[in-house]
TIGUMI-271495 format. One record per residue (C-alpha): chain; z, y, x. Coordinates in nm, 4 decimals, padded with zeros to 6 digits. Layout:
TIGUMI-271495
+-----+----------+----------+----------+
| mol |       up |    north |     east |
+-----+----------+----------+----------+
|   A |        Z |        Y |        X |
...
+-----+----------+----------+----------+
end
This chain:
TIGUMI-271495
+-----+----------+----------+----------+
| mol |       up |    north |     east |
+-----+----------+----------+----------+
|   A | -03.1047 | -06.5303 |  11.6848 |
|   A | -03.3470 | -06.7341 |  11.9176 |
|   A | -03.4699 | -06.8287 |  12.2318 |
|   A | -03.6751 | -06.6450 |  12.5165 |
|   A | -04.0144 | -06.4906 |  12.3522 |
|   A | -04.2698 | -06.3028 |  12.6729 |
|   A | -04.4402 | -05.9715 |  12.5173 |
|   A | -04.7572 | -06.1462 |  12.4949 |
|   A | -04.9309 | -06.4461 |  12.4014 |
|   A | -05.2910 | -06.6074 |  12.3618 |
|   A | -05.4725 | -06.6171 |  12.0631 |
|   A | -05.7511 | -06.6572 |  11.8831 |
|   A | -05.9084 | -06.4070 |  11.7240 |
|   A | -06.1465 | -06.3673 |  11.4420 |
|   A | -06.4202 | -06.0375 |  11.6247 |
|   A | -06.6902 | -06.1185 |  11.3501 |
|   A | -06.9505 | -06.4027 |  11.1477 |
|   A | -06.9716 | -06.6379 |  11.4495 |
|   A | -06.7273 | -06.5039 |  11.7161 |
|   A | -06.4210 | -06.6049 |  11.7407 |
|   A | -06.2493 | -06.4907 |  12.1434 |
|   A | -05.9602 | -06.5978 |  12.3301 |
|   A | -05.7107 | -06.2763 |  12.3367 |
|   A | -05.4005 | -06.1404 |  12.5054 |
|   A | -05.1950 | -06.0315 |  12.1653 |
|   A | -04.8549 | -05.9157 |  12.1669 |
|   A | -04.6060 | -06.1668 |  12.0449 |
|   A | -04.5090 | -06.1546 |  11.7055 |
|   A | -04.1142 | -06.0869 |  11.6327 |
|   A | -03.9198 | -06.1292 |  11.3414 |
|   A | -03.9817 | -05.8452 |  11.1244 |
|   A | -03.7717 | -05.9743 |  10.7893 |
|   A | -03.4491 | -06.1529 |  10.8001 |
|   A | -03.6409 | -06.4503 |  10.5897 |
|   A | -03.8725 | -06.4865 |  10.8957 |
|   A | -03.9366 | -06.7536 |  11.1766 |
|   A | -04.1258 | -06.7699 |  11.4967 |
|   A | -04.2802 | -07.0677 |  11.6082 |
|   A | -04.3900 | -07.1813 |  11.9465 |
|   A | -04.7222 | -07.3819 |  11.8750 |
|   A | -04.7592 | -07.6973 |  11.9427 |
|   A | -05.0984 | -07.8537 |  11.8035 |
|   A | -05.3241 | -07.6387 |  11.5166 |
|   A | -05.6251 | -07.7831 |  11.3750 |
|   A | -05.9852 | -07.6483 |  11.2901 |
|   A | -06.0717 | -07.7017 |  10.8426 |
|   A | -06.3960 | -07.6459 |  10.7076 |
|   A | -06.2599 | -07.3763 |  10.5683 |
|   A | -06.2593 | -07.1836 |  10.8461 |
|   A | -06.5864 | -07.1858 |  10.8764 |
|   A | -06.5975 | -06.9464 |  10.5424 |
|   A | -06.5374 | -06.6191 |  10.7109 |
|   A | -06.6673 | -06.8010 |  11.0850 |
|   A | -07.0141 | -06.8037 |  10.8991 |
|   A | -07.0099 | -06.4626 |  10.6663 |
|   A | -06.9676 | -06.6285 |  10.3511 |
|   A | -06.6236 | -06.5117 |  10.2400 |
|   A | -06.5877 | -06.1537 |  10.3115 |
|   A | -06.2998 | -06.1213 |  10.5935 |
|   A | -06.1471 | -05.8089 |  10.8005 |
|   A | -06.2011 | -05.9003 |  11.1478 |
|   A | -05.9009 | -05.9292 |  11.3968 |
|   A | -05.6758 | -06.1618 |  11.2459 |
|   A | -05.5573 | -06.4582 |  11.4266 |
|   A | -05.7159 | -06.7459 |  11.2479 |
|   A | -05.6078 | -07.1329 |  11.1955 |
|   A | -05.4025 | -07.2266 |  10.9015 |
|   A | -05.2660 | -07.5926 |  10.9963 |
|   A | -04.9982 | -07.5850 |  11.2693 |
|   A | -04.6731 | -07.7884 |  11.4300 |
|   A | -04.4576 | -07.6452 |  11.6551 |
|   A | -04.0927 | -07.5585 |  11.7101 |
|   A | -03.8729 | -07.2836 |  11.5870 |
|   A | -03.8012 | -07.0359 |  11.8759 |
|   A | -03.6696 | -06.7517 |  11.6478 |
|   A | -03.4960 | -06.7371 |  11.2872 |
|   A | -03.4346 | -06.4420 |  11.0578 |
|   A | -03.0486 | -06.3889 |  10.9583 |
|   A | -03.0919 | -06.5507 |  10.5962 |
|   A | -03.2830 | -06.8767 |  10.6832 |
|   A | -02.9959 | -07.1213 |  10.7364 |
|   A | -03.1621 | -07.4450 |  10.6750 |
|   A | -03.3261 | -07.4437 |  10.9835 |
|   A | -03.2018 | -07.4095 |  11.3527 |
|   A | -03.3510 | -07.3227 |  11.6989 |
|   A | -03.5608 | -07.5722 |  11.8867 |
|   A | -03.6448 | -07.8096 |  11.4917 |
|   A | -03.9954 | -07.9336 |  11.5312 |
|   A | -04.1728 | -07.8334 |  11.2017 |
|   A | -04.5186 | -07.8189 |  10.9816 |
|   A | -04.6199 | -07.4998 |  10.8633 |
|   A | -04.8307 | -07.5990 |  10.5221 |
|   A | -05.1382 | -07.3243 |  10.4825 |
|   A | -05.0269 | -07.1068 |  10.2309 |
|   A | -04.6401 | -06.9609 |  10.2496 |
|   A | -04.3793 | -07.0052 |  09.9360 |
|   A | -04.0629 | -06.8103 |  09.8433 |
|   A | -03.8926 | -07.0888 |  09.6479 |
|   A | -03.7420 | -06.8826 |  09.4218 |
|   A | -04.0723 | -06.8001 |  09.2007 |
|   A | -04.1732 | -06.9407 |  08.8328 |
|   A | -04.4513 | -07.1258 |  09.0117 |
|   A | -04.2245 | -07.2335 |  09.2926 |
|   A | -03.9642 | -07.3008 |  09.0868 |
|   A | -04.2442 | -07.5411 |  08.8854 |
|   A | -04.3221 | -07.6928 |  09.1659 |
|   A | -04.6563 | -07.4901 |  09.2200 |
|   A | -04.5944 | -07.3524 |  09.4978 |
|   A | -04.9868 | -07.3222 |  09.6110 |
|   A | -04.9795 | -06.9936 |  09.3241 |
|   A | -04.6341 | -06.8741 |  09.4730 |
|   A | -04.6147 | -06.5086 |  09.3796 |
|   A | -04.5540 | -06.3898 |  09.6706 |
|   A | -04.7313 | -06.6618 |  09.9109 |
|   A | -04.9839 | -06.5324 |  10.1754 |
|   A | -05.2237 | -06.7872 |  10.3357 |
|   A | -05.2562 | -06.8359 |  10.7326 |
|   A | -05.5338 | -06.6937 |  10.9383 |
|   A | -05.8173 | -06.6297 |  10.6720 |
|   A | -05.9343 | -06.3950 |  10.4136 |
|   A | -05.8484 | -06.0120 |  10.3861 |
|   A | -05.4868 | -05.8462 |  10.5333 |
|   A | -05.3560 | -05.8575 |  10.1655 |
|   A | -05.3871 | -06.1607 |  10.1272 |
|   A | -05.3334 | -06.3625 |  10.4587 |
|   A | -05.1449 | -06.3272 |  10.7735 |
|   A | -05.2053 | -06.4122 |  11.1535 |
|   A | -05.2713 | -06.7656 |  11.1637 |
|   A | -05.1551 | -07.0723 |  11.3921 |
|   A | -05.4235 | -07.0697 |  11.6896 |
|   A | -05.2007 | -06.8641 |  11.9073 |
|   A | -04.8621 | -06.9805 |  12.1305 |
|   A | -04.6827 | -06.8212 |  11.8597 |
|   A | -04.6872 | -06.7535 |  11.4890 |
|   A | -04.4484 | -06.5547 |  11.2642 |
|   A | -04.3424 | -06.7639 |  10.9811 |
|   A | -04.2926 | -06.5490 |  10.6297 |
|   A | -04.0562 | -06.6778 |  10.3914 |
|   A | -03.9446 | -06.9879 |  10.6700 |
|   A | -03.6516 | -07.1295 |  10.4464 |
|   A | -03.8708 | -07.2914 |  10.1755 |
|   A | -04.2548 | -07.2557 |  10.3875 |
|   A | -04.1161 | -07.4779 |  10.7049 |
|   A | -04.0769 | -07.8333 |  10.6497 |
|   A | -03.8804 | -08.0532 |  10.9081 |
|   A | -04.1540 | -08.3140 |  11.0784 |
|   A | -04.1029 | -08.6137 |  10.9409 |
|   A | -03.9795 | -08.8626 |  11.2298 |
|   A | -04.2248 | -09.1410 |  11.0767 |
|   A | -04.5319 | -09.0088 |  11.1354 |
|   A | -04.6661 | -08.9655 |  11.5435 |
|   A | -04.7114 | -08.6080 |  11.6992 |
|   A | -05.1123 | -08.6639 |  11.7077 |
|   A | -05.0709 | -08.6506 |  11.3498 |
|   A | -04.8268 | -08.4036 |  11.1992 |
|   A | -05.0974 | -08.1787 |  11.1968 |
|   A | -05.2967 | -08.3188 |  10.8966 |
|   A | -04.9559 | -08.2749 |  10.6627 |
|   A | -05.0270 | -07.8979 |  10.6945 |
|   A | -05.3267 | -07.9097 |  10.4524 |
|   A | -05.5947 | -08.2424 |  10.5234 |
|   A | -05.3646 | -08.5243 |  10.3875 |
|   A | -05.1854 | -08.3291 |  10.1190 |
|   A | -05.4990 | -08.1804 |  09.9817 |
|   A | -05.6951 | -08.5142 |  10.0127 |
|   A | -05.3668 | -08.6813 |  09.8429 |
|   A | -05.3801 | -08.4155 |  09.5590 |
|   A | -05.7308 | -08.4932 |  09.4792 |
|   A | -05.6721 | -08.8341 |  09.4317 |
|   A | -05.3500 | -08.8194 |  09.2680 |
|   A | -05.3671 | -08.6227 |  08.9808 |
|   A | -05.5379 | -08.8351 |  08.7709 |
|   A | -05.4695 | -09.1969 |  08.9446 |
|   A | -05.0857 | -09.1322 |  09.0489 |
|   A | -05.0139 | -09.2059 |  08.7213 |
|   A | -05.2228 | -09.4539 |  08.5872 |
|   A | -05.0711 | -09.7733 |  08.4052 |
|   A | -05.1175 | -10.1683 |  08.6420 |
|   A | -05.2872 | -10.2524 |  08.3644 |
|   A | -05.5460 | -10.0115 |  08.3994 |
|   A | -05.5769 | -10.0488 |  08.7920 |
|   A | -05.7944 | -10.3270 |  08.8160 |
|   A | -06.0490 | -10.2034 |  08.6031 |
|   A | -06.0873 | -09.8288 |  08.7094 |
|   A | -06.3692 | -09.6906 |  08.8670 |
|   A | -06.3091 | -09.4208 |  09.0999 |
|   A | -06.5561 | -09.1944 |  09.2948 |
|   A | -06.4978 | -09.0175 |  09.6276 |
|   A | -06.7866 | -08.7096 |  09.6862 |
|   A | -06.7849 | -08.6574 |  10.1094 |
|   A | -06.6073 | -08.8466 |  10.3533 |
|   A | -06.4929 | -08.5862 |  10.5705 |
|   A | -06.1215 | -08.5516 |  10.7152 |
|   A | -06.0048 | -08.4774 |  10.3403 |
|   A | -06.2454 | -08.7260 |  10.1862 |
|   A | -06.1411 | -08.9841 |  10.3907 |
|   A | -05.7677 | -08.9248 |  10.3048 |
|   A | -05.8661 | -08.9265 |  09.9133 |
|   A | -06.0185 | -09.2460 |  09.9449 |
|   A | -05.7052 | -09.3816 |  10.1215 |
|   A | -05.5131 | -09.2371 |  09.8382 |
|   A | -05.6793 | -09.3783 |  09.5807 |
|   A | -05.6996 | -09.7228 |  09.7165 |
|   A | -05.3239 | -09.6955 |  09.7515 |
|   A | -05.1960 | -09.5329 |  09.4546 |
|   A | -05.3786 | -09.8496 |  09.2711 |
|   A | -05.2264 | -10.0889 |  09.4897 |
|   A | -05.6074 | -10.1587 |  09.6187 |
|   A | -05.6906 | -10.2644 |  09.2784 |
|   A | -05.9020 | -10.0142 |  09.1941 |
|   A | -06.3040 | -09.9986 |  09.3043 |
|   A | -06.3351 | -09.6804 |  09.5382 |
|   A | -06.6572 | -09.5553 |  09.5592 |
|   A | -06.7613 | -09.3294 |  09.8912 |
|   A | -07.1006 | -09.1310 |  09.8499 |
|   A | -07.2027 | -08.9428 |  10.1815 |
|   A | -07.5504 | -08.9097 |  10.3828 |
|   A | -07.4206 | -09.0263 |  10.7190 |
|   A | -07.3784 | -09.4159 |  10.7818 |
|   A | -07.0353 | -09.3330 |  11.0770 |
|   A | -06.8275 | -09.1660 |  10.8053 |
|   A | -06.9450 | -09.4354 |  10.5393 |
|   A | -06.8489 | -09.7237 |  10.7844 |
|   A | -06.5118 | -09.5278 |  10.8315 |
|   A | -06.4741 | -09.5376 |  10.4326 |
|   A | -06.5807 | -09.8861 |  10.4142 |
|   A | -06.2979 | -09.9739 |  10.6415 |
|   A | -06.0421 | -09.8400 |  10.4865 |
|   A | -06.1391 | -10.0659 |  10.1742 |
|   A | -06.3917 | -09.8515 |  10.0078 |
|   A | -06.7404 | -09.8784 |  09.8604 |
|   A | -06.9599 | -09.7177 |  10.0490 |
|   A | -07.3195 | -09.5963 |  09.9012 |
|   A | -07.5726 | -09.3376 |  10.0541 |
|   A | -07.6266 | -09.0160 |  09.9371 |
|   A | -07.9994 | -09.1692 |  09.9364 |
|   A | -07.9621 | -09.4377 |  09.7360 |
|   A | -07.9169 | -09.2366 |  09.4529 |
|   A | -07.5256 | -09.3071 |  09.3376 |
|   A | -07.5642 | -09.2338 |  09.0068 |
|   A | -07.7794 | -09.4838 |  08.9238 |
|   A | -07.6243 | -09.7478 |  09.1726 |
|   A | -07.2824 | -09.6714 |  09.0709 |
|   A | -07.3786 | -09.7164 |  08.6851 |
|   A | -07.5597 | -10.0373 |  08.7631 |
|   A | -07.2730 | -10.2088 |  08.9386 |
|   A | -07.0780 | -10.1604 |  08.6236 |
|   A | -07.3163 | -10.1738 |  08.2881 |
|   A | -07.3847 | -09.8176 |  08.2935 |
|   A | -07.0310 | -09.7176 |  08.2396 |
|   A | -06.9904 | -09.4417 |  08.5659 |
|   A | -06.6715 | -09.3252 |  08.7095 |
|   A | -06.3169 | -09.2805 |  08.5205 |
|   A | -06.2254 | -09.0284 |  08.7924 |
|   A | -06.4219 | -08.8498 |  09.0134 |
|   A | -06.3236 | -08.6440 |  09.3841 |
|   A | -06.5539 | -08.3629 |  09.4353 |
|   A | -06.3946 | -08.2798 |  09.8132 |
|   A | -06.7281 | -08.0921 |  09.9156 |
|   A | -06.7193 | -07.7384 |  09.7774 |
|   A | -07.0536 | -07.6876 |  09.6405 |
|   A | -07.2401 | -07.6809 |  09.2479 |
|   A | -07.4195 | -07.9214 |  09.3644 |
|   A | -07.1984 | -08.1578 |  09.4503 |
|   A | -06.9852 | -08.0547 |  09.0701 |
|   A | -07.3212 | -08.1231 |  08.9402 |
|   A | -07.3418 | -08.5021 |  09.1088 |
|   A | -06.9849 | -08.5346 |  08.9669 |
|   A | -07.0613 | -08.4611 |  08.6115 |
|   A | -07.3826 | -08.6947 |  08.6110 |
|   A | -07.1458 | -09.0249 |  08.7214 |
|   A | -06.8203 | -08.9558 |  08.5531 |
|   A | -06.8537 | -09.1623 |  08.2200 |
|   A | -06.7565 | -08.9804 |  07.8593 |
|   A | -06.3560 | -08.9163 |  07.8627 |
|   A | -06.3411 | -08.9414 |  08.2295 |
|   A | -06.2175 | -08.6878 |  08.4955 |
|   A | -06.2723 | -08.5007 |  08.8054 |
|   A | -06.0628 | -08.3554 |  09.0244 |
|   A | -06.2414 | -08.0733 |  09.2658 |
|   A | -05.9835 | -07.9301 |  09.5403 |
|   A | -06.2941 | -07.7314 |  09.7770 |
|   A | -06.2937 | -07.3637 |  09.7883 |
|   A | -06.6312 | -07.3361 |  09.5838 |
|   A | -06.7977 | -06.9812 |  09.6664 |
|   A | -07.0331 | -06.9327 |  09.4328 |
|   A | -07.1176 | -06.9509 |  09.0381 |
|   A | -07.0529 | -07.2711 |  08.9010 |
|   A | -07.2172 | -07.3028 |  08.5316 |
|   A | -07.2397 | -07.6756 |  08.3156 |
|   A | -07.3979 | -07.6758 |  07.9576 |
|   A | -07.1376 | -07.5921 |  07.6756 |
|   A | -07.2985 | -07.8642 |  07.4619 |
|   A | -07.2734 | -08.1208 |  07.7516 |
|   A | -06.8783 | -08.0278 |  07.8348 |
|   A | -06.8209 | -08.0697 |  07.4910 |
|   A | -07.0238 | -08.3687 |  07.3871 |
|   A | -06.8419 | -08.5711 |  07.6976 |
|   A | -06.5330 | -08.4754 |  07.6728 |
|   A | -06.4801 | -08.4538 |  08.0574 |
|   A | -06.1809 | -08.3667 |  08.1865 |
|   A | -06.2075 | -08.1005 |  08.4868 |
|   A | -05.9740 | -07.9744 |  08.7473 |
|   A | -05.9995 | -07.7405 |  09.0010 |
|   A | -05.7435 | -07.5560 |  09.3038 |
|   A | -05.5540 | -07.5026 |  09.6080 |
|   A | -05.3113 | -07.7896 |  09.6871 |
|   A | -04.9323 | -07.7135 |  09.6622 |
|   A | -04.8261 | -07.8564 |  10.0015 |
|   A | -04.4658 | -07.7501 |  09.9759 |
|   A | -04.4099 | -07.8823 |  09.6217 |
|   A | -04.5236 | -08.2209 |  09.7639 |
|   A | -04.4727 | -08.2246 |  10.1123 |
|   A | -04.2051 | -08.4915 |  10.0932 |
|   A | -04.3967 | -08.7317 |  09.8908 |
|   A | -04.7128 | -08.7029 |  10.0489 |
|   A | -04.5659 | -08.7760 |  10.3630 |
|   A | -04.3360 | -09.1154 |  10.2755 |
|   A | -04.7165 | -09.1915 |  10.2056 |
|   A | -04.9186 | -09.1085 |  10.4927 |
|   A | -04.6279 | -09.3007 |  10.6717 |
|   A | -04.7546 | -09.5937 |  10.5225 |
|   A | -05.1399 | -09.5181 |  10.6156 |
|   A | -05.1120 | -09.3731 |  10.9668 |
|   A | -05.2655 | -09.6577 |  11.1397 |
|   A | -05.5174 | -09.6902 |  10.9404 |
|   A | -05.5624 | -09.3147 |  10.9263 |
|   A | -05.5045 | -09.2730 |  11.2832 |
|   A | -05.8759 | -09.2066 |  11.4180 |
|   A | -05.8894 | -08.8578 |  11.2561 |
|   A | -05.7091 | -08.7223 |  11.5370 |
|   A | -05.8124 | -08.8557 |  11.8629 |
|   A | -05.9766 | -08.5803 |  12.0659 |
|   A | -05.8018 | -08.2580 |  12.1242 |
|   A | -05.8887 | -07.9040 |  12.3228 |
|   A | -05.7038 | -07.6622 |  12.4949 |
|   A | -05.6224 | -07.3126 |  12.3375 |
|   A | -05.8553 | -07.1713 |  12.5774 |
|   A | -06.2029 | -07.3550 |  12.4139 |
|   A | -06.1347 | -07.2833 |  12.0516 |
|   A | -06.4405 | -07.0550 |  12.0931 |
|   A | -06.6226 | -07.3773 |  12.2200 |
|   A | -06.4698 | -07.5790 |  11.9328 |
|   A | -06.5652 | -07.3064 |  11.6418 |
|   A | -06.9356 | -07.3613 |  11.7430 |
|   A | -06.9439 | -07.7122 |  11.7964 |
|   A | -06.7277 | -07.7754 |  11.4973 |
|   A | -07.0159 | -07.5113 |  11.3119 |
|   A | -07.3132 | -07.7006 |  11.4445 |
|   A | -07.2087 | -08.0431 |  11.3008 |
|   A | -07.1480 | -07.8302 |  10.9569 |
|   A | -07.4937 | -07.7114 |  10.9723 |
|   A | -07.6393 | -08.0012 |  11.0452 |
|   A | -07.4474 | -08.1502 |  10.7313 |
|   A | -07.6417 | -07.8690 |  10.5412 |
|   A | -07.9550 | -07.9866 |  10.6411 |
|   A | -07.8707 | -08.3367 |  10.5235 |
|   A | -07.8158 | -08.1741 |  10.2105 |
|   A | -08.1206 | -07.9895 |  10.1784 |
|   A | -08.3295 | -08.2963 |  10.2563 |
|   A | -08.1306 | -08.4628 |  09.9706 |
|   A | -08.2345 | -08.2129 |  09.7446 |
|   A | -08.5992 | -08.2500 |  09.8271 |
|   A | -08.5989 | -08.6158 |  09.7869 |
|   A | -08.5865 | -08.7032 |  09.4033 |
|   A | -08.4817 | -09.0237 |  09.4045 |
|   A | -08.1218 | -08.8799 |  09.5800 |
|   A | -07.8160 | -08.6512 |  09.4652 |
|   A | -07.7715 | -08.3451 |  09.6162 |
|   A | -07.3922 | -08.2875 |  09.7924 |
|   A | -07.2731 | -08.1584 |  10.1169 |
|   A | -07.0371 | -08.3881 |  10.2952 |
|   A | -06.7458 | -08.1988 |  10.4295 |
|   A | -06.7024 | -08.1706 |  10.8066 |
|   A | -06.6602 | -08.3025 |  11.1191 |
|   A | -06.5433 | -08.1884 |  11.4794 |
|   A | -06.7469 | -08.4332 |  11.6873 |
|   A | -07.0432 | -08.2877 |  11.8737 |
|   A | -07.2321 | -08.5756 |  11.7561 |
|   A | -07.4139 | -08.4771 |  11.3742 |
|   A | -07.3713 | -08.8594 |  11.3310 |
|   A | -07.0101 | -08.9150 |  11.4139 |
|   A | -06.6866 | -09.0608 |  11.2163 |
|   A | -06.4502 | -08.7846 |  11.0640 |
|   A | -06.2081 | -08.6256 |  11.1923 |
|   A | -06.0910 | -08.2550 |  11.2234 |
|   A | -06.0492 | -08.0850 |  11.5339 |
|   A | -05.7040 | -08.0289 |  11.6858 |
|   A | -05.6404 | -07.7869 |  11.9126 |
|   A | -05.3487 | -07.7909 |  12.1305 |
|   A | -05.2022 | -07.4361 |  12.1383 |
|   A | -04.9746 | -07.4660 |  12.4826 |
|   A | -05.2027 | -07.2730 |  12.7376 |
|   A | -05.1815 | -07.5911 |  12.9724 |
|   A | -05.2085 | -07.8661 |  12.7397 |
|   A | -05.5090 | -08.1576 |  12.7790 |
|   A | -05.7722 | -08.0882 |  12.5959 |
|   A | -05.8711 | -08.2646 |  12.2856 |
|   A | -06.1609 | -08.1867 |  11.9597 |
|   A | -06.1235 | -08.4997 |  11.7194 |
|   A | -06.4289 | -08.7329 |  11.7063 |
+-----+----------+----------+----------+
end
């Protein structure tokens, strides 16, 4: 059942490291009766994308890429029946069958038979969200209704940004005792789109009691974290040091590593004090190796992995709800469909010119080295924010800034 779908749609297409191109596709159809077809509304540009965009994670070229997407249901499959024509829905990044153990366990990030959106190989992702349409695997328990709190400009983070920056934050601080908010220390690595959400986490799953810290190299995103109630300190200051000083040499009970590199695991494990923890939610690319001795001797607690959206869709939005105007900046700007090639390289160039912060970190010894996780504004000193793209071909243009 459904609604009129033309043969053919726009989309954009993954040709090859640093080309992405505006095609003619044919529309996708339901193919299983546990599908969905969506008519895109807004999609959104994650850092990462920019893993196959740049070469760095092997990919099969021709996919359609973009894994964060809104829009409405224009077809169903005969067995979804919580869901009806014309619902405005999220699609989270990564599809979920409900009915596996890790489903079932609320896990649904490792569902058995989840594919993610636009990235990666054929067997393991499909056709993404920057198109008019998208075919929706599994739709009964991967769609989400949009939750009628939170403003159109912003459903789009609940498909990965705020979940994932949520996650960081709140598996080790979700729980913590009142008793123990006031005097917990708390580090935030990169204030990106999803850095920025951890830090607005963590400041309110301790009822602001808790002293945030927010380490990144450019003073716009550390302003941004400082208004939001956080501690800001330059990656060329040298946090470790200025961290431990502020509180008697103790360093961090928890620490968010949101920026996908060693380096920045490395920075984590020199402030987290002796029993602490630190919760790492970037896809990290390459080898990762820590001393045996030094693991063992601090008794650090480490976690790693891919956010289950689904499992806690529901709760991570009641609390985005609650932040959205103060959150509301990270998605001002937009663009049409018909730019994403223009967005992929301006959204790239601000990435690389993160890198080079990062590199000049490394050569100066009195500062950390981390890379700061990225922005969409043309500008290599600009506030974060991801890049939206609106997927109707005649929508007004907008790249977040």
């Amino acid at each position: 059942m459904g609604s009129f779908i033309p043969g053919s749609m726009r989309a954009v297409v993954f040709k090859g490291p640093f080309e992405v191109e505006v095609v003619t596709r044919a529309t996708r159809h339901i193919r299983e009766p546990t599908d969905a077809i969506l008519k895109v509304s807004s999609t959104a540009l994650c850092g990462s994308d920019l893993h196959y965009y740049r070469g760095h994670q092997k990919s099969t070229p021709g996919f359609v890429c973009g894994h964060e997407t809104v829009g409405h249901v224009v077809a169903l499959g005969d067995s979804v029946q919580n869901f009806q024509i014309g619902d405005h829905v999220v699609v989270p990044f990564s599809t979920a069958c409900g009915d596996c153990f890790y489903c079932k366990q609320g896990e649904s990030s490792r569902c058995s038979k989840g594919v993610l959106f636009g990235c990666i190989t054929p067997a393991f992702a499909v056709d993404g969200g920057q198109a008019e349409y998208v075919r929706v695997l599994h739709a009964a328990s991967s769609l989400v209704k949009a939750p009628p709190g939170i403003p159109e400009d912003m459903l789009v983070l609940m498909a990965d940004v705020f979940p994932t920056g949520y996650f960081a934050a709140s598996r080790f601080l979700k729980d913590l005792p009142k008793t123990q908010q006031e005097d917990t220390i708390a580090v935030v690595l990169g204030c990106g789109p999803v850095g920025i959400c951890a830090i607005a986490s963590a400041i309110y799953l301790t009822g602001g009691q808790a002293k945030v810290f927010a380490v990144d190299s450019i003073p716009e995103r550390l302003e941004a974290a400082k208004k939001l109630g956080a501690i800001p300190v330059n990656l060329s200051d040298n946090p470790v040091e200025k961290i431990k000083e502020a509180w008697s040499g103790r360093g961090a009970d928890v620490v968010m590593e949101i920026v996908s590199h060693a380096d920045a695991l490395e920075l984590a494990f020199d402030l987290v004090r002796p029993f602490g923890k630190i919760s790492s939610v970037g896809v990290h690319n390459e080898q990762i190796s820590f001393p045996g001795f030094a693991l063992y001797s601090r008794n650090v607690t480490m976690v790693f992995g891919r956010c289950p959206v689904r499992s806690i869709f529901d709760e991570t939005a009641a609390v985005l709800e609650k932040l959205k105007v103060k959150l509301g900046f990270l998605c001002q700007k937009k663009m049409s469909l018909e730019e994403a090639p223009e967005a992929f390289k301006l959204f790239e160039k601000q990435k690389s010119n993160q890198d080079k912060n990062r590199n000049e970190a490394k050569n100066n010894p009195a500062a950390a080295a981390v890379v700061v996780s990225g922005s969409a504004s043309a500008s290599p000193a600009a506030p974060p924010a991801p890049l939206v793209v609106a997927a109707a071909a005649a929508a007004a243009a907008a790249v977040a800034g």
